[in-house]
Backbone as a printed PyTorch tensor [residue, N CA C, xyz], in Angstrom:
tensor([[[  7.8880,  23.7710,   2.2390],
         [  7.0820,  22.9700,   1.3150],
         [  6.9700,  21.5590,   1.8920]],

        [[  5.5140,  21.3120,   2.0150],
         [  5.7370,  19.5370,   2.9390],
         [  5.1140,  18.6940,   1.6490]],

        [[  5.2770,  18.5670,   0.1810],
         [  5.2200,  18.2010,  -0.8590],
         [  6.3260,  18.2170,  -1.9110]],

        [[  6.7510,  16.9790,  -2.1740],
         [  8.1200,  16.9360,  -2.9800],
         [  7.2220,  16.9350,  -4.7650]],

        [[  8.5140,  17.7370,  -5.4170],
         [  7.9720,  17.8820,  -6.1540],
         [  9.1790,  17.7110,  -8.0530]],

        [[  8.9210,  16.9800,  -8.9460],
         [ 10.2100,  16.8110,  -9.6820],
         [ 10.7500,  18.5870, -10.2910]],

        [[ 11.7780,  18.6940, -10.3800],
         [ 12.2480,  20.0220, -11.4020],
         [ 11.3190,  20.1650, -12.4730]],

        [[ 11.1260,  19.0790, -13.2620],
         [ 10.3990,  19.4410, -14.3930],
         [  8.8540,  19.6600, -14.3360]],

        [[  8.6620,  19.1510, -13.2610],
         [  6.7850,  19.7870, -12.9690],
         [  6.7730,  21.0250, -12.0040]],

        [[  5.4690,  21.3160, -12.7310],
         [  4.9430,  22.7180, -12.5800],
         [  3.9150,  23.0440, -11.2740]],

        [[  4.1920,  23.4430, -10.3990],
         [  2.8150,  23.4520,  -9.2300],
         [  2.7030,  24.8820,  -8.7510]],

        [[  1.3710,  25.4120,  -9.7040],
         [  1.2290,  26.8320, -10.1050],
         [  0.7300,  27.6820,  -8.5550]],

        [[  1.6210,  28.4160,  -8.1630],
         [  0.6040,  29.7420,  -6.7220],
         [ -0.2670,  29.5180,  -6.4800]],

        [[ -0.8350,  29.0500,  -5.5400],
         [ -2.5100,  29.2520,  -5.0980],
         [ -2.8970,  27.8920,  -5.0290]],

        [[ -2.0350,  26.4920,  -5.5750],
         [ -2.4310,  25.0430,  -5.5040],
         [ -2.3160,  24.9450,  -4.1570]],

        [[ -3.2940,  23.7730,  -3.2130],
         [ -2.8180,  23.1390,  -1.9760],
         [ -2.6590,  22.1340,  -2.3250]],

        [[ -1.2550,  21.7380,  -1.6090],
         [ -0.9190,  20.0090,  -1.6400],
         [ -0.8360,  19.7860,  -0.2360]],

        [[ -1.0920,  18.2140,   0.0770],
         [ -0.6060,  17.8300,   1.6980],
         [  0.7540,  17.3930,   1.3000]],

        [[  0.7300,  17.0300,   2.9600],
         [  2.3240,  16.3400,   3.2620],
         [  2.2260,  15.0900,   2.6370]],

        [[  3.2540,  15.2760,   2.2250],
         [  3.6310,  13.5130,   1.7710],
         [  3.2930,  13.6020,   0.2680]],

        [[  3.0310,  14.2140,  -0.2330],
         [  2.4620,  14.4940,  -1.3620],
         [  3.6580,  14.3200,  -2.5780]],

        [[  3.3460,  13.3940,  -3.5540],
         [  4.7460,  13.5790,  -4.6910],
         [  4.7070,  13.7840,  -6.3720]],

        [[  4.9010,  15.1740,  -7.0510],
         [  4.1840,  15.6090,  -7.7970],
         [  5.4600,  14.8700,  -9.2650]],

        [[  5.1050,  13.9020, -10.1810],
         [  6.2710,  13.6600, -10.8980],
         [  6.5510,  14.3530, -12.3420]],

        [[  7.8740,  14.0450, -12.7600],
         [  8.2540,  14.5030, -14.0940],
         [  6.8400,  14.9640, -14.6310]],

        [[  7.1580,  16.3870, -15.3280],
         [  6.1400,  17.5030, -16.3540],
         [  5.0220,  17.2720, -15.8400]],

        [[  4.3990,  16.8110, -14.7380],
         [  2.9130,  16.9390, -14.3000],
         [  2.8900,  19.0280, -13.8410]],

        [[  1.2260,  18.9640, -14.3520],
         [  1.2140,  20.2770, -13.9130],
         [  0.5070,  20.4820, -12.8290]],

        [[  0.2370,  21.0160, -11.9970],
         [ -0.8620,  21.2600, -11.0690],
         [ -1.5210,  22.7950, -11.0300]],

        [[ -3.0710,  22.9440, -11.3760],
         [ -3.1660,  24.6960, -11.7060],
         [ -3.4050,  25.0400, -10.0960]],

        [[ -3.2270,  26.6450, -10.0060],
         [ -3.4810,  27.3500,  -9.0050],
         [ -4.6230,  26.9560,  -7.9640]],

        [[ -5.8880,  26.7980,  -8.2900],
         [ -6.9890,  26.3440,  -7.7610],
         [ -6.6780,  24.6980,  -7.1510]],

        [[ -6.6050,  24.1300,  -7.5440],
         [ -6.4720,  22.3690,  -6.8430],
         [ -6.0630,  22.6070,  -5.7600]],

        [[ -6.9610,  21.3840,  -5.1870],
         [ -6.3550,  21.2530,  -3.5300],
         [ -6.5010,  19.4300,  -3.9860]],

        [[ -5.1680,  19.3610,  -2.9580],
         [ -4.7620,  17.8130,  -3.2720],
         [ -4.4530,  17.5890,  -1.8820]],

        [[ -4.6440,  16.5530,  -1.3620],
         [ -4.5240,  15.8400,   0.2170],
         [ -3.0510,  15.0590,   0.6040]],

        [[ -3.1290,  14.9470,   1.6500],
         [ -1.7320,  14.2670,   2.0560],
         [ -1.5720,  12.4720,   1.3330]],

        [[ -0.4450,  12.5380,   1.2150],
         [  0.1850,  11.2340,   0.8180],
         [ -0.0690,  10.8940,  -1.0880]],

        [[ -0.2590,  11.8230,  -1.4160],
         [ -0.8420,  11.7690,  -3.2460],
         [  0.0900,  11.3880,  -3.8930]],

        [[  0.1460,  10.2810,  -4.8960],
         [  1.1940,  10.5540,  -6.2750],
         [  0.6570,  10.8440,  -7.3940]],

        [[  1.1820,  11.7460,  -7.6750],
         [  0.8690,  12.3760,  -9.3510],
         [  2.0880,  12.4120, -10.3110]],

        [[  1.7800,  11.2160, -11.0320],
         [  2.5350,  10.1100, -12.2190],
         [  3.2340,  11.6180, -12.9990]],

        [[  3.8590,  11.1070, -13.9870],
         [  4.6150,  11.7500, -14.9010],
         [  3.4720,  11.5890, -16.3280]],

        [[  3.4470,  13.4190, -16.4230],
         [  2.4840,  13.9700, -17.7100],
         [  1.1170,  14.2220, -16.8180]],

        [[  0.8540,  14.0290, -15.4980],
         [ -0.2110,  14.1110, -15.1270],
         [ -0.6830,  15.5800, -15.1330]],

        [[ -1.8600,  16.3360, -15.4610],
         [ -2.5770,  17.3550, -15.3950],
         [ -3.7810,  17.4180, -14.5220]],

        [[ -3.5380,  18.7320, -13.2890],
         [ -4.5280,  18.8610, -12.6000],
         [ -5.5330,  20.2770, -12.8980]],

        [[ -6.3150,  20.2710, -12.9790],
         [ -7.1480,  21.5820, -13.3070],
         [ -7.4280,  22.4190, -11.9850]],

        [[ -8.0900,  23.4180, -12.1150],
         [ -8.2610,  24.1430, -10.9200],
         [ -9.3320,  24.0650, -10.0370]],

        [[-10.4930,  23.6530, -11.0200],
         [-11.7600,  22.8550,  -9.9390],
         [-11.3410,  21.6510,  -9.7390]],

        [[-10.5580,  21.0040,  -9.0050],
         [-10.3990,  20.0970,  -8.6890],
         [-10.2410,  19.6450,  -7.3120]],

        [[-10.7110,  18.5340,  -6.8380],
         [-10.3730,  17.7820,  -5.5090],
         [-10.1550,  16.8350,  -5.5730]],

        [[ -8.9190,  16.6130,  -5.1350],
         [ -8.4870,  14.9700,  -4.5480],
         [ -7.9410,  14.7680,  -3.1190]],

        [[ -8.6000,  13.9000,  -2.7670],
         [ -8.3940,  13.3830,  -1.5980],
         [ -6.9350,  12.9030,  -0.3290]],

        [[ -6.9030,  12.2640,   0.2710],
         [ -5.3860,  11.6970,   0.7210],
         [ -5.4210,  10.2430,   0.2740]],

        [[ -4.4690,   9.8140,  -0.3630],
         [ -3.5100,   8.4650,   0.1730],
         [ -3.9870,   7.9450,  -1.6180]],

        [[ -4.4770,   9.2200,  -2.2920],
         [ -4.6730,   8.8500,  -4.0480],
         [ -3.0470,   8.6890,  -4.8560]],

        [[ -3.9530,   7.7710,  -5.7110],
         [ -2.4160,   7.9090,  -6.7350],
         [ -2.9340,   7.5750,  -8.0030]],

        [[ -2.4830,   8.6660,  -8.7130],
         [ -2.6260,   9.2110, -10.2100],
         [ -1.7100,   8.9320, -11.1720]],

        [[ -1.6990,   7.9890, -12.0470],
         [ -0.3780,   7.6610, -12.9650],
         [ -0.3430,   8.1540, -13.3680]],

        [[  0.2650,   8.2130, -14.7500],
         [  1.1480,   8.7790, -15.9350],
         [ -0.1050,   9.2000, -16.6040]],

        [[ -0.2480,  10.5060, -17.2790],
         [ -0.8280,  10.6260, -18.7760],
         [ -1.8600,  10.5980, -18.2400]],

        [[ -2.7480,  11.0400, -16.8900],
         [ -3.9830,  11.2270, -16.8450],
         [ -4.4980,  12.6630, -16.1580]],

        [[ -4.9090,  13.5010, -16.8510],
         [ -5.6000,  14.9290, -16.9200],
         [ -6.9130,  14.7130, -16.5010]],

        [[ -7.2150,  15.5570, -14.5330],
         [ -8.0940,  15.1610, -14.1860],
         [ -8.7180,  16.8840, -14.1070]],

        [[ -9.6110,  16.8000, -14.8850],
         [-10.2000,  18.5020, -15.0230],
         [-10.7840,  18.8340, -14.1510]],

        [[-11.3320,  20.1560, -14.5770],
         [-12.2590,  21.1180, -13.5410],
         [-13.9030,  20.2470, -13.7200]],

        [[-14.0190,  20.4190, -12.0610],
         [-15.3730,  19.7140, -11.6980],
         [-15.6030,  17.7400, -11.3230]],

        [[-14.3110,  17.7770, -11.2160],
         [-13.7490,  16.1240, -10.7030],
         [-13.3290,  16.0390,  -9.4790]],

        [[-13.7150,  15.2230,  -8.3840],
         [-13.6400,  15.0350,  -7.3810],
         [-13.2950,  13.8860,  -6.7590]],

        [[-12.0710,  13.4180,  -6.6040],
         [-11.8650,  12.4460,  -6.1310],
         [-11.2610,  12.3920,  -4.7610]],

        [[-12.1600,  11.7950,  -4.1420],
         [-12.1080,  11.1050,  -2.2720],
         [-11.1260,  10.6900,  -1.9840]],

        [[-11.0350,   9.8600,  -0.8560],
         [ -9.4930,   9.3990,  -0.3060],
         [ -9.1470,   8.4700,  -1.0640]],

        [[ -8.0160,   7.6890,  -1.3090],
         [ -7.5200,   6.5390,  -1.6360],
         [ -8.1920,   5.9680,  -2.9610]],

        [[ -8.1350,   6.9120,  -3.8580],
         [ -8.9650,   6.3070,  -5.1470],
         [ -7.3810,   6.3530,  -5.9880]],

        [[ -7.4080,   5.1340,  -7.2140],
         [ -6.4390,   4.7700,  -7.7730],
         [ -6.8640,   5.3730,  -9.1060]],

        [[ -6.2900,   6.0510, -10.1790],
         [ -6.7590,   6.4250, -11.2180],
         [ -5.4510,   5.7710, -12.0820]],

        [[ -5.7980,   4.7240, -13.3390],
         [ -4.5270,   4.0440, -13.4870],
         [ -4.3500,   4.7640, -15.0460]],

        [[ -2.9030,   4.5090, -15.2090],
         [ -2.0410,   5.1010, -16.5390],
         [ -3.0790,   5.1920, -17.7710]],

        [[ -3.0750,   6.7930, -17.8600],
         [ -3.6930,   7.5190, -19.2340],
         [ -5.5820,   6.9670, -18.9980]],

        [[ -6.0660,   6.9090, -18.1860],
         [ -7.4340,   7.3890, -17.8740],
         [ -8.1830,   8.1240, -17.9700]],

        [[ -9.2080,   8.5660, -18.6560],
         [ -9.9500,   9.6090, -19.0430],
         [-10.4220,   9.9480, -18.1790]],

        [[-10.8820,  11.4420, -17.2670],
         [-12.0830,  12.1290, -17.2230],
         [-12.7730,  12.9020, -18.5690]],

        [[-13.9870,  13.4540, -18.0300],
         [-14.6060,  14.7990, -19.4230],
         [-15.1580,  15.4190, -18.4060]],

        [[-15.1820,  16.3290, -18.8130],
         [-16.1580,  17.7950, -18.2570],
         [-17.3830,  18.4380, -18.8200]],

        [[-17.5020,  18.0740, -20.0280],
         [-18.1920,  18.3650, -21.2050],
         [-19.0370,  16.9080, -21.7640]],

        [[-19.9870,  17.1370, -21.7670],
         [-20.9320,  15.9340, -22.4040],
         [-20.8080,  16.1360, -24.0570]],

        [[-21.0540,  17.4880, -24.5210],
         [-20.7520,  17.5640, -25.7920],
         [-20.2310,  18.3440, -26.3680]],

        [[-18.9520,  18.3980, -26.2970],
         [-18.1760,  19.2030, -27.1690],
         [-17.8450,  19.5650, -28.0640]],

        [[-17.4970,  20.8300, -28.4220],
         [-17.4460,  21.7160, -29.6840],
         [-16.2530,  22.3810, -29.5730]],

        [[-15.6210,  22.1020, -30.3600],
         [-14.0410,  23.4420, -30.4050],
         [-14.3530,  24.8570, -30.9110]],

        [[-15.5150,  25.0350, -31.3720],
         [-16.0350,  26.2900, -31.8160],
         [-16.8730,  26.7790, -30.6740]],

        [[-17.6670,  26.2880, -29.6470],
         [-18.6960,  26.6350, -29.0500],
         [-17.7350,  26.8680, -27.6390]],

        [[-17.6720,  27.6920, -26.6560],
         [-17.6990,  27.4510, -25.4030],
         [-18.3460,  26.8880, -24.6020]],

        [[-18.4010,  25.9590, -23.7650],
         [-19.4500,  25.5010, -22.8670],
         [-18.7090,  25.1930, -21.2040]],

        [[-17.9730,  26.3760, -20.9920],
         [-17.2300,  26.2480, -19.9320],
         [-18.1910,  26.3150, -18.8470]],

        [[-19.6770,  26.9050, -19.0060],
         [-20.7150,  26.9630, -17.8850],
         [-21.5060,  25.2030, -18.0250]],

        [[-21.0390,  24.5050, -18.8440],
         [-22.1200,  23.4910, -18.6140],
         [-21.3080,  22.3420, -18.2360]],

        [[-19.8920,  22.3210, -17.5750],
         [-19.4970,  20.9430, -16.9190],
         [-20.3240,  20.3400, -15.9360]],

        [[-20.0510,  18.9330, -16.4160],
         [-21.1590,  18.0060, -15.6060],
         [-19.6700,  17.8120, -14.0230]],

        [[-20.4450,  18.1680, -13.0100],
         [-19.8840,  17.2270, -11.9630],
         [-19.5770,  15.6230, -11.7630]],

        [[-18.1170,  15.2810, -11.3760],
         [-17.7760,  14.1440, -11.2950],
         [-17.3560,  13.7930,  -9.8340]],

        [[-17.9810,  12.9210,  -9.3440],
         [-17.5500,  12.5220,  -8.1790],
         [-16.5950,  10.9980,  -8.1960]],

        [[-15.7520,  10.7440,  -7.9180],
         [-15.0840,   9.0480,  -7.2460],
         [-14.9210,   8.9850,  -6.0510]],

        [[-15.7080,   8.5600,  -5.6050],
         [-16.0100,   7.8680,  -3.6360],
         [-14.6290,   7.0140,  -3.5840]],

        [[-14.3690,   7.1190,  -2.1930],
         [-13.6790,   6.3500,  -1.0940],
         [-12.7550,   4.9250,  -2.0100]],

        [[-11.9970,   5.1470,  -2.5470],
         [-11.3090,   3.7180,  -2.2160],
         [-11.3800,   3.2630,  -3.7510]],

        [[-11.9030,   4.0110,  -4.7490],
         [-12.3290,   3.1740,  -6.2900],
         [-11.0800,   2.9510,  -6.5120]],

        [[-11.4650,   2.1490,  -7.9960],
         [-10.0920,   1.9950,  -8.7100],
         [-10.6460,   2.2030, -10.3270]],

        [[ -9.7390,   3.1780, -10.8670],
         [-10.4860,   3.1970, -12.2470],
         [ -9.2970,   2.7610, -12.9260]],

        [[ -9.1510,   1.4330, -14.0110],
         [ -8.4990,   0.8490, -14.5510],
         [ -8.0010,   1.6590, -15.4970]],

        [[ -6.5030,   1.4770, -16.3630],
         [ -6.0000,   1.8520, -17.3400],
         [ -6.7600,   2.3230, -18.1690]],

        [[ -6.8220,   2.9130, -18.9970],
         [ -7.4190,   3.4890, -19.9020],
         [ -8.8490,   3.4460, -20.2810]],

        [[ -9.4990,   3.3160, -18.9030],
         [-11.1830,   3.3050, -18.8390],
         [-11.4150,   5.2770, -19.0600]],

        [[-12.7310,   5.0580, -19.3840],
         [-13.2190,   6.7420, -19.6890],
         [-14.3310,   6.9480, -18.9650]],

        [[-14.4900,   8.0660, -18.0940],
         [-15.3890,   8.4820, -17.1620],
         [-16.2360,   9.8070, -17.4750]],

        [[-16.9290,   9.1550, -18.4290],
         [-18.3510,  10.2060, -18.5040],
         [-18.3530,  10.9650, -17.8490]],

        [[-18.5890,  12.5160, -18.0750],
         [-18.5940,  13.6450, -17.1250],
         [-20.1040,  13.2830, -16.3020]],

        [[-20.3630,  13.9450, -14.8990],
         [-21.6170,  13.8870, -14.5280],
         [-22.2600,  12.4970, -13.9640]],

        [[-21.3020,  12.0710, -13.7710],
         [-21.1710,  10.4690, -12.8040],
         [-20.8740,  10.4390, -11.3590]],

        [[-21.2470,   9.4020, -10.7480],
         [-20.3260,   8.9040,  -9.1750],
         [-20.4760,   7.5850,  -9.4540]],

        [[-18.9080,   7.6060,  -9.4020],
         [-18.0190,   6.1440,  -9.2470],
         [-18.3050,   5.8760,  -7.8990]],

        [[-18.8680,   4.6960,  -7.0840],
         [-19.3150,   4.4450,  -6.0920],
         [-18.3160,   4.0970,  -4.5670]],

        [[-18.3920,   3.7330,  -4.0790],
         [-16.8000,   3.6980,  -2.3050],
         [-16.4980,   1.8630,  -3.4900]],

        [[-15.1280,   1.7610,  -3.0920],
         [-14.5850,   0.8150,  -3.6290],
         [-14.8600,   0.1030,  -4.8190]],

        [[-15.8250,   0.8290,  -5.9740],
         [-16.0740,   0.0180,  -7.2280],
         [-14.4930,   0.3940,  -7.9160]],

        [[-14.4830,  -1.0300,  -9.2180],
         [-13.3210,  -1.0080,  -9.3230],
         [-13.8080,  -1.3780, -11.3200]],

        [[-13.8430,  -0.3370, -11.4890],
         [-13.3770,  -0.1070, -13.1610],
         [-12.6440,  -0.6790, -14.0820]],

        [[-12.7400,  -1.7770, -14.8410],
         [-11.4020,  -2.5610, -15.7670],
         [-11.2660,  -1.6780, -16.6080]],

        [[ -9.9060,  -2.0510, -17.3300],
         [ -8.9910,  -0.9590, -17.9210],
         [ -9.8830,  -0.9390, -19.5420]],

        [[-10.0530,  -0.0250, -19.7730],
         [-10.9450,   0.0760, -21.2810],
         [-12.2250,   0.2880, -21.0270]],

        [[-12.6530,   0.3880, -19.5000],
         [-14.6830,   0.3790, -19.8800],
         [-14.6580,   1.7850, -20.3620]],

        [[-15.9240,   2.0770, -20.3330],
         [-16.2850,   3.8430, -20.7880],
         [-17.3990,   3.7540, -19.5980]],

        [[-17.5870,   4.2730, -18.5340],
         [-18.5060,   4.6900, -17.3840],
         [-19.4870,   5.9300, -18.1330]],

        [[-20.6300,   5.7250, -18.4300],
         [-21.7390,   6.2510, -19.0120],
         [-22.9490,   6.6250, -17.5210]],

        [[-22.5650,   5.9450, -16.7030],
         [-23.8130,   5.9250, -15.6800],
         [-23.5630,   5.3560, -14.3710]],

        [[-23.8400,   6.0660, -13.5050],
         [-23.6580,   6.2820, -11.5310],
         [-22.7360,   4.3640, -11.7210]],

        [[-21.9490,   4.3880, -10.7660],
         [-21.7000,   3.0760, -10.3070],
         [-21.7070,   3.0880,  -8.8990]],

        [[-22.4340,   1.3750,  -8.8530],
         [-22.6470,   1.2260,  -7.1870],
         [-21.4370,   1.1460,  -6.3880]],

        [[-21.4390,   1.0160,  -5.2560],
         [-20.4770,   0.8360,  -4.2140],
         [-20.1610,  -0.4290,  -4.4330]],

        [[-19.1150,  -1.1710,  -4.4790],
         [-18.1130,  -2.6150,  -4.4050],
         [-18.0820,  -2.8950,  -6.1750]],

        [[-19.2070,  -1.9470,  -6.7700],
         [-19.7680,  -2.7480,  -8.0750],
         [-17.6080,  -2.9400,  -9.1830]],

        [[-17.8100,  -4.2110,  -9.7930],
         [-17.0460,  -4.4820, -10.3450],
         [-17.5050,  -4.0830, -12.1430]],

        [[-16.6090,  -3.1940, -12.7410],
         [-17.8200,  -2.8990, -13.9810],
         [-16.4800,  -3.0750, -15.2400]],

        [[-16.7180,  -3.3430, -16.4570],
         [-16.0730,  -3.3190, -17.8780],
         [-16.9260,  -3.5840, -19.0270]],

        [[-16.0110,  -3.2480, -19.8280],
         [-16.7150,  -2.6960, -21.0660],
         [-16.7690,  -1.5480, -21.5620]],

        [[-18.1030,  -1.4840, -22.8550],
         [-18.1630,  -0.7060, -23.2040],
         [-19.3150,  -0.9320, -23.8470]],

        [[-20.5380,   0.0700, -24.0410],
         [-20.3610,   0.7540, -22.2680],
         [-20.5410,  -0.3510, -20.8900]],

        [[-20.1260,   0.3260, -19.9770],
         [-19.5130,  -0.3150, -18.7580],
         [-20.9010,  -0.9260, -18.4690]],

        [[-20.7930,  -2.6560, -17.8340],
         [-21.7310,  -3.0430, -17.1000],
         [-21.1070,  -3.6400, -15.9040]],

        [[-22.1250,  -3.9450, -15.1810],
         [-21.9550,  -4.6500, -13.4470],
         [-21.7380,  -6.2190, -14.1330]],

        [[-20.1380,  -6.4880, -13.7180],
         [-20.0590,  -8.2480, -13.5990],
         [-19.5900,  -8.7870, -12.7140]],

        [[-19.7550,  -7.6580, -11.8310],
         [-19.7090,  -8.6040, -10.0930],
         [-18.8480,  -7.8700,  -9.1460]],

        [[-18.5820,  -8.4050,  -7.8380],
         [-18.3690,  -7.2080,  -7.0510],
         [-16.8590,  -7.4070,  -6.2180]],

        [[-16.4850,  -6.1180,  -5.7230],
         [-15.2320,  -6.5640,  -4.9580],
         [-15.4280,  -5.8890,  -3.9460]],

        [[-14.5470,  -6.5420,  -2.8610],
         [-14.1460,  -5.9770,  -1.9070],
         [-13.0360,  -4.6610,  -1.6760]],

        [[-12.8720,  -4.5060,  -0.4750],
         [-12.6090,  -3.2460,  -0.5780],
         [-10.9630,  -3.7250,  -0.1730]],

        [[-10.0960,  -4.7740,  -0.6420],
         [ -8.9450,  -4.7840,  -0.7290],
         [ -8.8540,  -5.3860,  -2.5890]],

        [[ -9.9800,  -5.2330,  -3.2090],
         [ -9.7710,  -5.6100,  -4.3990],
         [ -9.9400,  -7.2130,  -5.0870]],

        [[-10.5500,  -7.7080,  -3.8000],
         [-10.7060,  -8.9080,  -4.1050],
         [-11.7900,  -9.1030,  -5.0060]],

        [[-12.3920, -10.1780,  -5.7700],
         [-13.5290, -10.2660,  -6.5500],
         [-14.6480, -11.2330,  -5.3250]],

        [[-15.6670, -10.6400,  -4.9520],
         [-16.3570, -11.6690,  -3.9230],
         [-17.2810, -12.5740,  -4.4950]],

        [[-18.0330, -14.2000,  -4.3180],
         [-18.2310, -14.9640,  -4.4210],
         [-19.5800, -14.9370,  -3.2560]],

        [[-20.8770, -14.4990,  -3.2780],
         [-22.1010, -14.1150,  -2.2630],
         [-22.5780, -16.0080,  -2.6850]],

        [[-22.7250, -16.4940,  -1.5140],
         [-23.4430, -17.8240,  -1.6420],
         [-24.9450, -17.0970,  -1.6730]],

        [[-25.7790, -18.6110,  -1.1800],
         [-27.2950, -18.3200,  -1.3170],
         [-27.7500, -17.7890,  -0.4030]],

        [[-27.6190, -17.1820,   0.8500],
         [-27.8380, -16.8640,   1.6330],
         [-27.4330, -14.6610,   1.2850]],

        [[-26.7980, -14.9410,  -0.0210],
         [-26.3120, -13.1160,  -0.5190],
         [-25.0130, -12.9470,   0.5420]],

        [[-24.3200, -13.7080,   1.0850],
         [-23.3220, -13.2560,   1.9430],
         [-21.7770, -13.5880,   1.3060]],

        [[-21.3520, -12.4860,   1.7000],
         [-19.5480, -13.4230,   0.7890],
         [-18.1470, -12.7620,   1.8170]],

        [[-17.2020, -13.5580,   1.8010],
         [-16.1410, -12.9880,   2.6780],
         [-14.8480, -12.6750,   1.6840]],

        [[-14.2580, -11.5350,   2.2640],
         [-13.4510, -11.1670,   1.1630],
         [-12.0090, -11.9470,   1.2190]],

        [[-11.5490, -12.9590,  -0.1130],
         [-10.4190, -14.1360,   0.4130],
         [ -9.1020, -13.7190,   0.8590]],

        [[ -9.2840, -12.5110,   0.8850],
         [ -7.4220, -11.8310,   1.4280],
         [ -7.7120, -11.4350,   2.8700]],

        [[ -8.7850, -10.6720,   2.9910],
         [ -9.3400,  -9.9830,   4.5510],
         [-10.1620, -10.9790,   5.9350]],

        [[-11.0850, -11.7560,   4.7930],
         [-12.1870, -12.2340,   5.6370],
         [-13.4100, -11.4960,   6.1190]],

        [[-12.8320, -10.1910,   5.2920],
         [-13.8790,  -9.3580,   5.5800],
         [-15.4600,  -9.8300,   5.0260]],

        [[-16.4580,  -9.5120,   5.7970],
         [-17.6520, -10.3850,   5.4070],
         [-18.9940,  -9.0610,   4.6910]],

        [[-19.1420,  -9.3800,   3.8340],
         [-20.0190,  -8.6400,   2.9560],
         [-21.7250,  -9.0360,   2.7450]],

        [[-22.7640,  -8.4420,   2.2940],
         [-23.7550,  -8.9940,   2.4440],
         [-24.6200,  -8.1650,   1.1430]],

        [[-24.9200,  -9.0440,  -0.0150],
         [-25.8730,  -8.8050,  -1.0200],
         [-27.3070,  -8.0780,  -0.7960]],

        [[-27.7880,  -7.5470,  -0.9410],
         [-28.8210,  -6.6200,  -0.8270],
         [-29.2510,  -6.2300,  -2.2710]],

        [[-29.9610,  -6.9260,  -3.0990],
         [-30.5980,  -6.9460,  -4.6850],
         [-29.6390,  -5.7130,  -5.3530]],

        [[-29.6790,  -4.8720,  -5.2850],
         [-28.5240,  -4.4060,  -6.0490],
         [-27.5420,  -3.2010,  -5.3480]],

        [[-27.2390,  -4.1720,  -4.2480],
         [-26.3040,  -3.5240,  -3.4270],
         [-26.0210,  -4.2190,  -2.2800]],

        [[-24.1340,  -4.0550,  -2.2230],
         [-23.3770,  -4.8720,  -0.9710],
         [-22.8770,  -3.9110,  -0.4680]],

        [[-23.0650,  -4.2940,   1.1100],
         [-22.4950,  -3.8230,   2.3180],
         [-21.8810,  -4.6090,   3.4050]],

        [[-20.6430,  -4.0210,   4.0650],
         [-19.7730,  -4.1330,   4.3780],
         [-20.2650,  -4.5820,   6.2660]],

        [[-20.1330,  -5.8990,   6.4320],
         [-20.6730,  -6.0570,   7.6640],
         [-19.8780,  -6.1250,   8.3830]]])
């Protein structure tokens, strides 16, 4: 086994985990998931069986990431975070054929207890404050909160908040990394 894993969690036949991988207290993982090298999966965490996650992710406490969620490398999903699978649910109706696909690109960060609309892409490094509700696609760097979630500005891809002078250009203050505004979209120069 090249995935450590606590006594009290469950990581059902047929799951792939990578190396480095660390599954904590009562998290479950179902048969189907494939999970990438270097992952933490918090205590109470639930993985479904359509699921993908990436390498070098980490999943806190109390967040159940269902079937038809996809998360890329190095995306942060923080303590008790919503996904959905279901746009409208019914405890009487089945609608196990109509989950919306969820994608999270490269590097996001979805804040504490933000909620992620089924049938979205969270964009490469947008970074989610804790409480928005994500209703609709987010751009790449886009910085979003609320409810429902809007664009109030952008970060870099170590999490910094960037500052684009008049020229649309901004450097990121931890990296120096240099970024460039494009009307509703920054890229990484």
């Amino acid at each position: 086994m090249s995935y450590w894993k606590h006594e009290s969690a469950i990581v059902d036949e047929g799951a792939q985990l990578g190396e480095g991988t660390k599954v904590w207290h009562f998290a479950h993982v179902s048969p189907g998931a494939r999970i990438g090298t270097r992952c933490s999966l918090g205590q109470g965490v639930y993985v479904g069986n359509d699921v993908v996650i990436g390498d070098g992710c980490k999943v806190q406490n109390n967040v159940s990431v269902y079937d038809a969620v996809t998360l890329e490398d190095e995306v942060f999903c923080g303590p008790s975070m919503v996904f959905t699978n279901v746009y409208n649910p019914r405890a009487a109706v089945v609608k196990k054929d109509e989950y919306r696909r969820t994608t999270v690109r490269r590097g996001a960060t979805l804040g504490a207890n933000c909620t992620i609309v089924c049938g979205v892409e969270v964009g490469r490094y947008a970074f989610v404050g804790a409480g928005a509700v994500v209703q609709k696609n987010v751009a790449d760097f886009a910085l979003m909160v609320g409810v429902p979630a809007r664009r109030i500005g952008w970060m870099s891809r170590h999490g910094e908040r960037l500052e684009f002078n008049a020229d649309g250009e901004a450097a990121c203050p931890a990296t120096g990394e240099r970024y460039r505004l494009n009307g509703e979209k920054v890229e990484l120069l």
